[in-house]
TIMI-2910 file (N, C-alpha, C, CB; in pm, 1 decimal, decimal comma, always signed):
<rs>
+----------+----------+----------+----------+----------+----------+----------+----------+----------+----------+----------+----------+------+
!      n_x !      n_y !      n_z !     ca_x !     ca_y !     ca_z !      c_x !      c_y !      c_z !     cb_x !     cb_y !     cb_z ! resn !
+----------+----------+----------+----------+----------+----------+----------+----------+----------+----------+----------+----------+------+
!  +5881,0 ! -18851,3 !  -3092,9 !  +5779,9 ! -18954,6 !  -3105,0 !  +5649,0 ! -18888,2 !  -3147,2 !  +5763,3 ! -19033,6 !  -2971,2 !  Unk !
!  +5575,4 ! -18891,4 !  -3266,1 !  +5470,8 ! -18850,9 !  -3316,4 !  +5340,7 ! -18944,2 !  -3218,1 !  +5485,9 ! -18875,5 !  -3485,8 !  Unk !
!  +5246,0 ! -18867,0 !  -3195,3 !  +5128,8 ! -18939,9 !  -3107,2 !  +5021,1 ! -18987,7 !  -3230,1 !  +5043,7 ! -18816,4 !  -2977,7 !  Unk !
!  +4976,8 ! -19105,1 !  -3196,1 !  +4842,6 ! -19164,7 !  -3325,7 !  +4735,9 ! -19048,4 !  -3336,1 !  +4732,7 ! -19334,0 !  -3265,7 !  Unk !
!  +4710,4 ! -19045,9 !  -3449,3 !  +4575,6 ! -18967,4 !  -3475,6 !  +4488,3 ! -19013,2 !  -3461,6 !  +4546,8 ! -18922,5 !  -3574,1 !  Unk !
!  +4404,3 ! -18944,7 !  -3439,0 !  +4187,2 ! -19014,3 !  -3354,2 !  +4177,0 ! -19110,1 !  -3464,1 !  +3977,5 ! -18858,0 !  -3363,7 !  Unk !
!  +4277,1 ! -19083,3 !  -3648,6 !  +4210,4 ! -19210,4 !  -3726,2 !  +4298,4 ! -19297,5 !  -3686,7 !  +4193,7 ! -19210,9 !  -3890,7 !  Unk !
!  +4332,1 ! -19307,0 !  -3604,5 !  +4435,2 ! -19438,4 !  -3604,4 !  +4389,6 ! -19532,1 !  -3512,5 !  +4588,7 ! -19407,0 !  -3562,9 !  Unk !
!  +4265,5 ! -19457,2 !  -3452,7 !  +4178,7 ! -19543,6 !  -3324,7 !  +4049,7 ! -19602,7 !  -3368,3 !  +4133,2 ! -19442,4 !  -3193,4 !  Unk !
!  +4007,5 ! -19714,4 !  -3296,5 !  +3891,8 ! -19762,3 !  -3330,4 !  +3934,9 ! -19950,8 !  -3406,5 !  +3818,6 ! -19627,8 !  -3447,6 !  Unk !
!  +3847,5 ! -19995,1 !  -3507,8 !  +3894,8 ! -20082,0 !  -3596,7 !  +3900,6 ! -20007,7 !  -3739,3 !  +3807,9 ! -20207,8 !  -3593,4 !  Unk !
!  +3988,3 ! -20194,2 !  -3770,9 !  +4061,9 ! -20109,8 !  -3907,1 !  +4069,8 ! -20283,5 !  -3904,0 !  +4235,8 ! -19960,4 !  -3907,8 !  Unk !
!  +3995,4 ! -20307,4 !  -4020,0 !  +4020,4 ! -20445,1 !  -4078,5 !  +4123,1 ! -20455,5 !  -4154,9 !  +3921,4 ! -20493,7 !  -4151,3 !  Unk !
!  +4222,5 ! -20571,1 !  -4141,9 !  +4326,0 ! -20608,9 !  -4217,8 !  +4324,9 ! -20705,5 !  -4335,5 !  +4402,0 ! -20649,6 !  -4138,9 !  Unk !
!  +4236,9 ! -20777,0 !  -4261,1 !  +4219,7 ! -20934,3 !  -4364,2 !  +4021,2 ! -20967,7 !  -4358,7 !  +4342,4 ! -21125,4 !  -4247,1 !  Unk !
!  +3929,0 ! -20942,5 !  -4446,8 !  +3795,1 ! -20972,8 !  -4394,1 !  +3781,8 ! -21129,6 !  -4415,5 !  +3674,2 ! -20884,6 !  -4472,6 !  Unk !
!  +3904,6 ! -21203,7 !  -4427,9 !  +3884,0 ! -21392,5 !  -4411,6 !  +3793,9 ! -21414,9 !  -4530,1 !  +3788,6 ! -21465,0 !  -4241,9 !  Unk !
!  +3819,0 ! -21523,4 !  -4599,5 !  +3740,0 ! -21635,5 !  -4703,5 !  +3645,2 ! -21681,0 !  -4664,6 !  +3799,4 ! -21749,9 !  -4742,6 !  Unk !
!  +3568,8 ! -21598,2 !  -4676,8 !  +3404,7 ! -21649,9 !  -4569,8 !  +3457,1 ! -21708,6 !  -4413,0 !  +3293,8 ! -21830,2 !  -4665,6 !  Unk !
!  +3405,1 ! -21598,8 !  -4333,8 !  +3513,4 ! -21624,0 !  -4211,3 !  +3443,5 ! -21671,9 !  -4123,0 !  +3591,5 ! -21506,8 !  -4148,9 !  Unk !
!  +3502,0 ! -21734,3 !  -4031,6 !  +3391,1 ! -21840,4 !  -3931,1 !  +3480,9 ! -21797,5 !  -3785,6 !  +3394,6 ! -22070,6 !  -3980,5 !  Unk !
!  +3544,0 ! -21677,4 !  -3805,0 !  +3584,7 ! -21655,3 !  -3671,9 !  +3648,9 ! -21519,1 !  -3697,2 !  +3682,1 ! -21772,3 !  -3606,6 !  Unk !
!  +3682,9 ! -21399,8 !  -3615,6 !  +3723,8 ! -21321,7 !  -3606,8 !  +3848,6 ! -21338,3 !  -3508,9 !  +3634,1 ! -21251,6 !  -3594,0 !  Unk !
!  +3935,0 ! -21251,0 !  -3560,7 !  +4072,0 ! -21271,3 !  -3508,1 !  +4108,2 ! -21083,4 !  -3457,1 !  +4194,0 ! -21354,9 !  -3660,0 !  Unk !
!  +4113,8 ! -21025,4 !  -3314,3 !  +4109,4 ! -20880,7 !  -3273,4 !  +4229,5 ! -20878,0 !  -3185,7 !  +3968,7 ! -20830,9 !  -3196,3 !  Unk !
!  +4285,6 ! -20779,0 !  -3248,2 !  +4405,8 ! -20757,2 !  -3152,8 !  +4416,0 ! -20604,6 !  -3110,8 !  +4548,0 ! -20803,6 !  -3227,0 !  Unk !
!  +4450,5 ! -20581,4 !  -2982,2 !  +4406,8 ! -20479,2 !  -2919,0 !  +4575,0 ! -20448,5 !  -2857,9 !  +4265,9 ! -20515,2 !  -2808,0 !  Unk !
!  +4622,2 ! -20372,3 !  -2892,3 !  +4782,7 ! -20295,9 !  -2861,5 !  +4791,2 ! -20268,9 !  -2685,2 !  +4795,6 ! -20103,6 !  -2960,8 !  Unk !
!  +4877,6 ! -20249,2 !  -2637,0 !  +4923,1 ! -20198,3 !  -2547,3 !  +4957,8 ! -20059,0 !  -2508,4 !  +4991,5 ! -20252,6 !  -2544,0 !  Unk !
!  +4995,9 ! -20051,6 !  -2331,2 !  +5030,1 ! -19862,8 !  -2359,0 !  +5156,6 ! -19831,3 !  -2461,9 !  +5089,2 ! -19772,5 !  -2186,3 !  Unk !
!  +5112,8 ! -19737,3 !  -2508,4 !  +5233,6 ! -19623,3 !  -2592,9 !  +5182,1 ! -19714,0 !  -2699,4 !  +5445,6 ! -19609,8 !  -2553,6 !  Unk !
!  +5109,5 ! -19774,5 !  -2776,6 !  +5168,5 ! -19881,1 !  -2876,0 !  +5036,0 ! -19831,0 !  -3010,1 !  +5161,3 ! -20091,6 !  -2794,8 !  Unk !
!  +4982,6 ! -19877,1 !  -3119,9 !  +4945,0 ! -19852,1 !  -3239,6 !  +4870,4 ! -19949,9 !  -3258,1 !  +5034,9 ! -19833,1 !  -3329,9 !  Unk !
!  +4761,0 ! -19904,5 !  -3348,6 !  +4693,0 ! -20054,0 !  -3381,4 !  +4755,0 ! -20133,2 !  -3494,7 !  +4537,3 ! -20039,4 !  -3424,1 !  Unk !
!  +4825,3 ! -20022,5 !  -3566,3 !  +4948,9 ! -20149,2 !  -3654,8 !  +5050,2 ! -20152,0 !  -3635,7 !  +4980,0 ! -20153,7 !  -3788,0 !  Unk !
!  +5126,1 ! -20065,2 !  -3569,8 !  +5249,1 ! -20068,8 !  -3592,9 !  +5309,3 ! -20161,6 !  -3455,2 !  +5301,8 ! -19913,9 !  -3615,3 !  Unk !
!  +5219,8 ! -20158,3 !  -3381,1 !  +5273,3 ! -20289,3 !  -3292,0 !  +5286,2 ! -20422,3 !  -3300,2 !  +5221,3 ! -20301,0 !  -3205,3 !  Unk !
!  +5195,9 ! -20425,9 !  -3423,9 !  +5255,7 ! -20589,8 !  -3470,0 !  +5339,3 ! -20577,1 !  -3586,3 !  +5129,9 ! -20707,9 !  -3517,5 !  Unk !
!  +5400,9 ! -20489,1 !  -3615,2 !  +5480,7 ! -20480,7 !  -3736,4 !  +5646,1 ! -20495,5 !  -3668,9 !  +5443,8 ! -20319,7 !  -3826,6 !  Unk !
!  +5682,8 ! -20648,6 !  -3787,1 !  +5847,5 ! -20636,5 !  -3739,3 !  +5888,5 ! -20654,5 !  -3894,3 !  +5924,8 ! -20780,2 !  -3608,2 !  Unk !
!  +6007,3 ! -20535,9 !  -3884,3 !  +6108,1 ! -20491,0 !  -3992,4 !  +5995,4 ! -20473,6 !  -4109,0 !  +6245,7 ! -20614,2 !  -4030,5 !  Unk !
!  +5910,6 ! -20388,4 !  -4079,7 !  +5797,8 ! -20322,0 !  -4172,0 !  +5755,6 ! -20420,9 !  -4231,5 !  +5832,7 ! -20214,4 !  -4273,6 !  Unk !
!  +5696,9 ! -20541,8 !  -4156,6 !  +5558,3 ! -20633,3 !  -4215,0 !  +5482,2 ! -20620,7 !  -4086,0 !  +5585,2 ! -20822,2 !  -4267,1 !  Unk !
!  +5405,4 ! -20616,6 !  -4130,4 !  +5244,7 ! -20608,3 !  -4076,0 !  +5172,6 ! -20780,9 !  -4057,2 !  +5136,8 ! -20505,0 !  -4220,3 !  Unk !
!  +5224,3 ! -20815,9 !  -3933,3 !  +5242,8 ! -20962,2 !  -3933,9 !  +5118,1 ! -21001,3 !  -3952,5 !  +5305,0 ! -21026,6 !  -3813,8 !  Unk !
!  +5004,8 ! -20927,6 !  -3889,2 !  +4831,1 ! -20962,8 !  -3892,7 !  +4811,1 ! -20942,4 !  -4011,4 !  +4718,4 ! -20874,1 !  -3805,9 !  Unk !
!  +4874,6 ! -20876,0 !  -4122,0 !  +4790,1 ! -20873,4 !  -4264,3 !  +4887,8 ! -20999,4 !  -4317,9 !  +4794,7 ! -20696,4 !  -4376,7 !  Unk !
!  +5019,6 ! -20988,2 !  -4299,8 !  +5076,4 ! -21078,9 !  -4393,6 !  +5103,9 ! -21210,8 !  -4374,4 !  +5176,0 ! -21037,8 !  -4428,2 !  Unk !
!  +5112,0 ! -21266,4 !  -4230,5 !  +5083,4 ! -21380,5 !  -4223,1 !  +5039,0 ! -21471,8 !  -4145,3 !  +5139,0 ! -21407,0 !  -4246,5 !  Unk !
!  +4995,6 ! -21384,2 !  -4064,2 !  +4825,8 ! -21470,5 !  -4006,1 !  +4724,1 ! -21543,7 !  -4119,2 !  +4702,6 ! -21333,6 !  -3933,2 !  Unk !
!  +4690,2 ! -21458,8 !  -4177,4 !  +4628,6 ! -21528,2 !  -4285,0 !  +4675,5 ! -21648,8 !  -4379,6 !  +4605,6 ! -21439,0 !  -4357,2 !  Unk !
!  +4746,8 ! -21673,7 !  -4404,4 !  +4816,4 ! -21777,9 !  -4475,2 !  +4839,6 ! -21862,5 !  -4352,5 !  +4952,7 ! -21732,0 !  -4561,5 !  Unk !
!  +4764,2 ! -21869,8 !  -4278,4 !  +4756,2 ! -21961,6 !  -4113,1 !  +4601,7 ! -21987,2 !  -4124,9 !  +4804,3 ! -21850,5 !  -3931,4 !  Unk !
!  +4547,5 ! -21872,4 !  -4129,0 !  +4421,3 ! -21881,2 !  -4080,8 !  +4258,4 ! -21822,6 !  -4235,5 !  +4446,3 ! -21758,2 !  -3918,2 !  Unk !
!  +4331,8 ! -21872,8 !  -4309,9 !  +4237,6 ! -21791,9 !  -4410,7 !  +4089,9 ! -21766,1 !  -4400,4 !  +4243,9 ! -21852,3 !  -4528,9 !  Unk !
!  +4027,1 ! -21826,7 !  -4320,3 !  +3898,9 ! -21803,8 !  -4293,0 !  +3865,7 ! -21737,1 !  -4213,1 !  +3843,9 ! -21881,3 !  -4275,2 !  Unk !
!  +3956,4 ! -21703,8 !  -4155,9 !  +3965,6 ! -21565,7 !  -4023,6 !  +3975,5 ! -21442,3 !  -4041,6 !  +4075,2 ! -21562,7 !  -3937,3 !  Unk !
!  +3854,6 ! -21346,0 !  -4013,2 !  +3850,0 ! -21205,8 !  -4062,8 !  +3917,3 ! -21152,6 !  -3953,2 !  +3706,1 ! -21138,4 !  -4093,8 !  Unk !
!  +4034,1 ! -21097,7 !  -3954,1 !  +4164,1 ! -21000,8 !  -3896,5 !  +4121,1 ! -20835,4 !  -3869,0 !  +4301,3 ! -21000,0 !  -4028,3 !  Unk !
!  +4144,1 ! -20827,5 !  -3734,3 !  +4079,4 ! -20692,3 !  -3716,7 !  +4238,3 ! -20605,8 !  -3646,5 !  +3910,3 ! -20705,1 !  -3586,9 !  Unk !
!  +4252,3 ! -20488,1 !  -3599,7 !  +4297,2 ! -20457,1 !  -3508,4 !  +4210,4 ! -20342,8 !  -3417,5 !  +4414,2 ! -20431,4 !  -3551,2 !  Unk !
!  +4268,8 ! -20297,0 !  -3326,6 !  +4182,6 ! -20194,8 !  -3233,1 !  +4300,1 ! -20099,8 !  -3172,0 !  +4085,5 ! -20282,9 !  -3095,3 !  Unk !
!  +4245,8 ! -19999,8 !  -3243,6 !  +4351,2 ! -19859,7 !  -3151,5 !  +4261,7 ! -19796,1 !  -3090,2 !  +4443,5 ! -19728,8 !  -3244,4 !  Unk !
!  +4340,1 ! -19739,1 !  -3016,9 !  +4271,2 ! -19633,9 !  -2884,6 !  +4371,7 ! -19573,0 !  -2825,6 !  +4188,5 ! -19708,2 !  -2755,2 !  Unk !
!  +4326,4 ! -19434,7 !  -2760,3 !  +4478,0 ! -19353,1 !  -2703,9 !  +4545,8 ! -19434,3 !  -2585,9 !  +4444,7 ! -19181,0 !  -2631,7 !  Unk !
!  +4630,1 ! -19461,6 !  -2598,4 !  +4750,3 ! -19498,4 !  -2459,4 !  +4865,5 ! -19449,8 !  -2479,9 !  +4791,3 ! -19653,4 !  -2428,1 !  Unk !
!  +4842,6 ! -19301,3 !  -2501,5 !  +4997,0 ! -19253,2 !  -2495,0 !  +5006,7 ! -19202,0 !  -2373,9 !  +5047,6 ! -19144,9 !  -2600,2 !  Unk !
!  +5125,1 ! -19211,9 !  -2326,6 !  +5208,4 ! -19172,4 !  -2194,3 !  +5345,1 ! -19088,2 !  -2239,7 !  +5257,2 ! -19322,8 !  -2104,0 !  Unk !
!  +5361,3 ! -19081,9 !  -2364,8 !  +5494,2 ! -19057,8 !  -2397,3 !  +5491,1 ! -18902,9 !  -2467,3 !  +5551,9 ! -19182,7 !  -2498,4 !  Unk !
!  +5395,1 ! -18870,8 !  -2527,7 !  +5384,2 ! -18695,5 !  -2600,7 !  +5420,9 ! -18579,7 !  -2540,7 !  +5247,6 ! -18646,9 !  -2629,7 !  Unk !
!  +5511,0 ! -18503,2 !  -2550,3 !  +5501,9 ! -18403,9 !  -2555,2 !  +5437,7 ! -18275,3 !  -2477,1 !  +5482,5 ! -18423,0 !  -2630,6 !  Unk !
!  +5336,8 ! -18274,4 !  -2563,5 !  +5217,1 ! -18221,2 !  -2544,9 !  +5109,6 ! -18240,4 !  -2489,5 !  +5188,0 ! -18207,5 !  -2610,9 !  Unk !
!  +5043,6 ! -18363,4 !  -2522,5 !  +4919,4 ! -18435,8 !  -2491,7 !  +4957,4 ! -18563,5 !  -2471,0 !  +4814,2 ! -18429,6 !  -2593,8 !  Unk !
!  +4903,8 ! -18654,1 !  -2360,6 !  +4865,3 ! -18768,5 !  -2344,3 !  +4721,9 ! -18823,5 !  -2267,9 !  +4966,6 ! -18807,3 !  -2293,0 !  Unk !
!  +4708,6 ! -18943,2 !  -2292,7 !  +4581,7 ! -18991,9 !  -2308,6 !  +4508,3 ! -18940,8 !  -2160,2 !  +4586,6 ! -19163,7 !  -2339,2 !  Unk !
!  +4368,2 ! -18905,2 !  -2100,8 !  +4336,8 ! -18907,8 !  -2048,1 !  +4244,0 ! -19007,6 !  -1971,8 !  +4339,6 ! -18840,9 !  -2076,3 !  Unk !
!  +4222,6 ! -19097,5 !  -2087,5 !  +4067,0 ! -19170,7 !  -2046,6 !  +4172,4 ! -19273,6 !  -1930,2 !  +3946,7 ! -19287,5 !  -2224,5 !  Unk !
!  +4026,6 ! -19309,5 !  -1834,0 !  +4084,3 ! -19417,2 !  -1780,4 !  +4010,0 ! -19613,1 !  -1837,2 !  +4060,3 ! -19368,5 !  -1606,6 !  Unk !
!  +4072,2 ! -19695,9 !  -1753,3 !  +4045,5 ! -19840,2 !  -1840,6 !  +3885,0 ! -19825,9 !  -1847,0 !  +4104,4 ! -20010,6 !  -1749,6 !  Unk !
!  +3765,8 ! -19804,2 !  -1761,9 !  +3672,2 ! -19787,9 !  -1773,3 !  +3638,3 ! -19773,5 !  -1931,0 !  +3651,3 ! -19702,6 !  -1689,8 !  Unk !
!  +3699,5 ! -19641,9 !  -1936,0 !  +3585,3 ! -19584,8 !  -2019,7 !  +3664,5 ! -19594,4 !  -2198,8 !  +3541,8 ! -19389,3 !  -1950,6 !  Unk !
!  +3806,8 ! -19682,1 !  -2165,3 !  +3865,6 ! -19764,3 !  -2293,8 !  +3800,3 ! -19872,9 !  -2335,1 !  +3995,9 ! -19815,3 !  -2275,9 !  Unk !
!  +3737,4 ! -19973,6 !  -2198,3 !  +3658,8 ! -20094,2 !  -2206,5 !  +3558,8 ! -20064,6 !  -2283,2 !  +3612,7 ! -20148,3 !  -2085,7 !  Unk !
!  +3431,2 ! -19931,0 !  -2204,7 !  +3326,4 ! -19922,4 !  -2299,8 !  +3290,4 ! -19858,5 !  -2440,5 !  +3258,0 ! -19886,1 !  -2240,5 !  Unk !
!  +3435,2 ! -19808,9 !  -2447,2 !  +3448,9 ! -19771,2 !  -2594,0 !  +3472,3 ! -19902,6 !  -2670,5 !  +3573,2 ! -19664,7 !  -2620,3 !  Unk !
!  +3576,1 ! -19996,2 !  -2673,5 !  +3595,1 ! -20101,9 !  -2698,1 !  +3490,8 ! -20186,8 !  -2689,0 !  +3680,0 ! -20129,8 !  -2643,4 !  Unk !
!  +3391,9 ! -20222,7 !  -2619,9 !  +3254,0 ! -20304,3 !  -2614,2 !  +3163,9 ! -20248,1 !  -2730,1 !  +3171,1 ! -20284,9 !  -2460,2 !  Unk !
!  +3153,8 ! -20114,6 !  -2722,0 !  +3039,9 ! -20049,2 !  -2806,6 !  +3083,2 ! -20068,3 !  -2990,8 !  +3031,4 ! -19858,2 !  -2751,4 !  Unk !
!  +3230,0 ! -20094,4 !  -2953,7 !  +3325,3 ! -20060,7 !  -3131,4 !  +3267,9 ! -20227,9 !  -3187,9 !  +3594,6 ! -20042,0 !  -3120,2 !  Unk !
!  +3312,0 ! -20275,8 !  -3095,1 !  +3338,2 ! -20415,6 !  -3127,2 !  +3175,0 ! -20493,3 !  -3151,4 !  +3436,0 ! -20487,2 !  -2987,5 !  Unk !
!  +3089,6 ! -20423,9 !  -3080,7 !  +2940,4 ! -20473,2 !  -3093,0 !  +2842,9 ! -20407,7 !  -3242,8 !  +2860,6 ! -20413,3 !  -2934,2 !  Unk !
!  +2943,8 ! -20247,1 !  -3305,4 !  +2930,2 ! -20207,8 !  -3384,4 !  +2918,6 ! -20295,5 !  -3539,7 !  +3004,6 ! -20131,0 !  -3354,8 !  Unk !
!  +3109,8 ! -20343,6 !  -3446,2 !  +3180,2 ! -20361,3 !  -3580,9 !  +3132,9 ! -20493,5 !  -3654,8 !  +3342,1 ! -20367,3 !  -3558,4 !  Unk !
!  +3062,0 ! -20590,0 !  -3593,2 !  +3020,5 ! -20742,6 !  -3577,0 !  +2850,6 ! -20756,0 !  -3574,8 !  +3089,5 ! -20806,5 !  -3421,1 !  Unk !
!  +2779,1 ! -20642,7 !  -3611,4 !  +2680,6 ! -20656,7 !  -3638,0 !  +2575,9 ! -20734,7 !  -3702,0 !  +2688,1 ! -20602,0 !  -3654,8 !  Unk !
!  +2694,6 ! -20757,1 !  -3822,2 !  +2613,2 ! -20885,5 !  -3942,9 !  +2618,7 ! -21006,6 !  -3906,6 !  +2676,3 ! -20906,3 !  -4092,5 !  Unk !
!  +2738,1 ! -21039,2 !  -3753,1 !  +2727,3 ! -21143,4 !  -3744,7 !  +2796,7 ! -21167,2 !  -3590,6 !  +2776,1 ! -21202,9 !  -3866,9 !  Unk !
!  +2693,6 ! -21086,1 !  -3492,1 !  +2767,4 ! -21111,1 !  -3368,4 !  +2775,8 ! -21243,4 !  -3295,4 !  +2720,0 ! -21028,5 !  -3281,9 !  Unk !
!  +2734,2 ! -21340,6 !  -3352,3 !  +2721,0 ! -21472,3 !  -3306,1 !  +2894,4 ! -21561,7 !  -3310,8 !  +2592,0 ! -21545,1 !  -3417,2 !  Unk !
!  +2922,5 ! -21491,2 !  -3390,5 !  +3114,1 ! -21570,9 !  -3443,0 !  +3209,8 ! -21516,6 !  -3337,2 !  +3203,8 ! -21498,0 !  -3635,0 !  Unk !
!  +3277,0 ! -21695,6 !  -3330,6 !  +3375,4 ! -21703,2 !  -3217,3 !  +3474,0 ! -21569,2 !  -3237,3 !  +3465,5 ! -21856,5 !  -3223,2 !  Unk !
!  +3512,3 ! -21503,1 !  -3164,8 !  +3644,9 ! -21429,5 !  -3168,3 !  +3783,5 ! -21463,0 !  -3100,0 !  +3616,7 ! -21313,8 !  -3121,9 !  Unk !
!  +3889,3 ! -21479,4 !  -3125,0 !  +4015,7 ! -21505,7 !  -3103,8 !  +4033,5 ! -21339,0 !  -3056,2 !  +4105,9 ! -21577,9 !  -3243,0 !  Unk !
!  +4133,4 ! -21319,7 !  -2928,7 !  +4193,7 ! -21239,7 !  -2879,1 !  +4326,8 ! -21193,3 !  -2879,7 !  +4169,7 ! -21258,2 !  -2804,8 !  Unk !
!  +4364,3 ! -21099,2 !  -2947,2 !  +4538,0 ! -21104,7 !  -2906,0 !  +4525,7 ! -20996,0 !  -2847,9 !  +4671,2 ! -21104,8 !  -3023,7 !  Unk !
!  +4591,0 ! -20982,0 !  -2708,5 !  +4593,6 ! -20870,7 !  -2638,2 !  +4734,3 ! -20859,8 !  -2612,4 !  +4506,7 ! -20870,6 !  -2521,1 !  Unk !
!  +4784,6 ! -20717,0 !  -2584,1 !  +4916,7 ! -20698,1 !  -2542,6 !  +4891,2 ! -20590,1 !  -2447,8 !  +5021,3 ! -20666,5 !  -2656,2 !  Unk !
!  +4981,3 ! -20618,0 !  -2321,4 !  +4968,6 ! -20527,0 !  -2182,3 !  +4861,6 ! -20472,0 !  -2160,2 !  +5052,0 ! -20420,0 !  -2167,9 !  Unk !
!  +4820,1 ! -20364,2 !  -2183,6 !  +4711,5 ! -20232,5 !  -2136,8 !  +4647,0 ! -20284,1 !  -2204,2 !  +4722,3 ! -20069,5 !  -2155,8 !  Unk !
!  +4618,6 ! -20342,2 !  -2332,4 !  +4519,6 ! -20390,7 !  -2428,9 !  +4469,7 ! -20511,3 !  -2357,2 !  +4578,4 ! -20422,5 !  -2578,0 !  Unk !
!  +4511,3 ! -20622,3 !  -2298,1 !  +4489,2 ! -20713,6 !  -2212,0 !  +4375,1 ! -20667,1 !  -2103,2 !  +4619,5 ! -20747,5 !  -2155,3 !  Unk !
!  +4450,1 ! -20575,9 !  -2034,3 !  +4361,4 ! -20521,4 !  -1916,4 !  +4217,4 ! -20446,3 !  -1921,5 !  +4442,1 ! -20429,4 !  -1853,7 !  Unk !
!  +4242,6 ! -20393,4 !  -2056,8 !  +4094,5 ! -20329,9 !  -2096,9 !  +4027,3 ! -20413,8 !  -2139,7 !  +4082,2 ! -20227,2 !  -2194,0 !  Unk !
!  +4055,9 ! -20561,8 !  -2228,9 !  +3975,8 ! -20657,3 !  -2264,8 !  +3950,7 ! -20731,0 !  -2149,5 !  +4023,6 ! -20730,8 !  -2368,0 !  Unk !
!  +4002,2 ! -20754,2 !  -2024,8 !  +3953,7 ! -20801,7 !  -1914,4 !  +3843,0 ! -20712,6 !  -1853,8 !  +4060,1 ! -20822,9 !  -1828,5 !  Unk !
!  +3875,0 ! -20563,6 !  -1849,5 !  +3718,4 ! -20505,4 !  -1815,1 !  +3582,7 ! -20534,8 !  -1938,2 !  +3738,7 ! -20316,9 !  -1801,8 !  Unk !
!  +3615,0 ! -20514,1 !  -1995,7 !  +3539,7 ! -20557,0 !  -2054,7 !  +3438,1 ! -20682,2 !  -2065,1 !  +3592,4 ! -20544,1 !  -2112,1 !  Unk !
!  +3509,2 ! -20829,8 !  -2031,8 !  +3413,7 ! -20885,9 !  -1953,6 !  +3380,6 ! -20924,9 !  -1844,3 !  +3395,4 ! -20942,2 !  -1979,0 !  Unk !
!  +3441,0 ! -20789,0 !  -1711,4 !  +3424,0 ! -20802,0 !  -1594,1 !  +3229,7 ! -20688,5 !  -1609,1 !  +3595,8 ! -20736,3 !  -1493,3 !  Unk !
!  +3261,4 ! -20603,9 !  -1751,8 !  +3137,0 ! -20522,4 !  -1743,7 !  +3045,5 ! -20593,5 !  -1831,1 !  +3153,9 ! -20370,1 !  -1786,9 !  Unk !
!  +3059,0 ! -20660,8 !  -1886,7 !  +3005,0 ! -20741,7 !  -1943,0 !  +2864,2 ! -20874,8 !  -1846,3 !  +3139,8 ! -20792,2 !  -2002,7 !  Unk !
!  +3014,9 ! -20941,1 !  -1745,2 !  +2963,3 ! -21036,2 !  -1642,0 !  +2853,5 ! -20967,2 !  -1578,4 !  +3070,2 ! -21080,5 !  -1536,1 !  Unk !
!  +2899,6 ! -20835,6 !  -1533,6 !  +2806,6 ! -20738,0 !  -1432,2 !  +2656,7 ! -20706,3 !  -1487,1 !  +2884,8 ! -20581,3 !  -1412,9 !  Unk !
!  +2655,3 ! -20665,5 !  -1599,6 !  +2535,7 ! -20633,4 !  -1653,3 !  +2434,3 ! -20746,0 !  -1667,9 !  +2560,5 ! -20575,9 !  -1773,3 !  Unk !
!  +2467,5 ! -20891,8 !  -1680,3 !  +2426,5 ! -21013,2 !  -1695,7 !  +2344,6 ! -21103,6 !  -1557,0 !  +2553,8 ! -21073,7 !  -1743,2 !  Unk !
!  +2394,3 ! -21039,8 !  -1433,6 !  +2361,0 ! -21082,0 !  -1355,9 !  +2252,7 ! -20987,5 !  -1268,7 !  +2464,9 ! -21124,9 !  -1314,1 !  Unk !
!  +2164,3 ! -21066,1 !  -1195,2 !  +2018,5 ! -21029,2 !  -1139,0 !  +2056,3 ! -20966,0 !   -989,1 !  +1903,7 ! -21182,2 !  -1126,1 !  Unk !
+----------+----------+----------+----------+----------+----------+----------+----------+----------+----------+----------+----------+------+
</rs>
């Protein structure tokens, strides 16, 4: 089992939508890829047909290490500090227009870090 490379983490736009009025982010699970986990029998379901669903929807994905399975190396970070990497990417990545709804697809570990995320989110907000 080959482990993702640091470029395989972060975002990686698939589809930037027909003038898009919503963002569509999907965030992988443990052991899993920011593409290759939605890929069945080598389509890339978020590039190829989400969009022909959703054409106005700019398509993102989000990798980050969750390997458990290498060899050699596996991931160290804990959900913390996946969340605030993920908050900081995502506040990066949406700059021109952080005001637009986002759609979530989360899978397992990707779920749980997008839940910290607005458990750190809630926290910072309140007096």
């Amino acid at each position: 089992m080959s482990k993702p490379e640091i470029k395989d983490y972060g975002f990686k736009e698939l589809f930037p939508g027909k003038e898009p009025v919503v963002d569509v982010v999907a965030i992988h699970g443990l052991d899993g890829h920011r593409e290759n986990t939605w890929t069945d029998g080598g389509i890339l379901w978020l590039r190829h047909f989400l969009p022909l669903s959703l054409p106005r929807a700019r398509v993102l994905t989000y990798g980050y290490d969750a390997d458990t399975q290498h060899e050699t190396c596996v991931s160290t970070q804990n959900i913390h500090r996946h969340a605030q990497k993920l908050a900081q990417s995502l506040s990066m990545n949406r700059k021109d227009d952080p005001r637009r709804p986002i759609i979530f697809i989360a899978h397992d570990l990707g779920g749980i870090i997008l839940k910290k995320v607005y458990q750190m989110n809630d926290n910072s907000t309140r007096c």
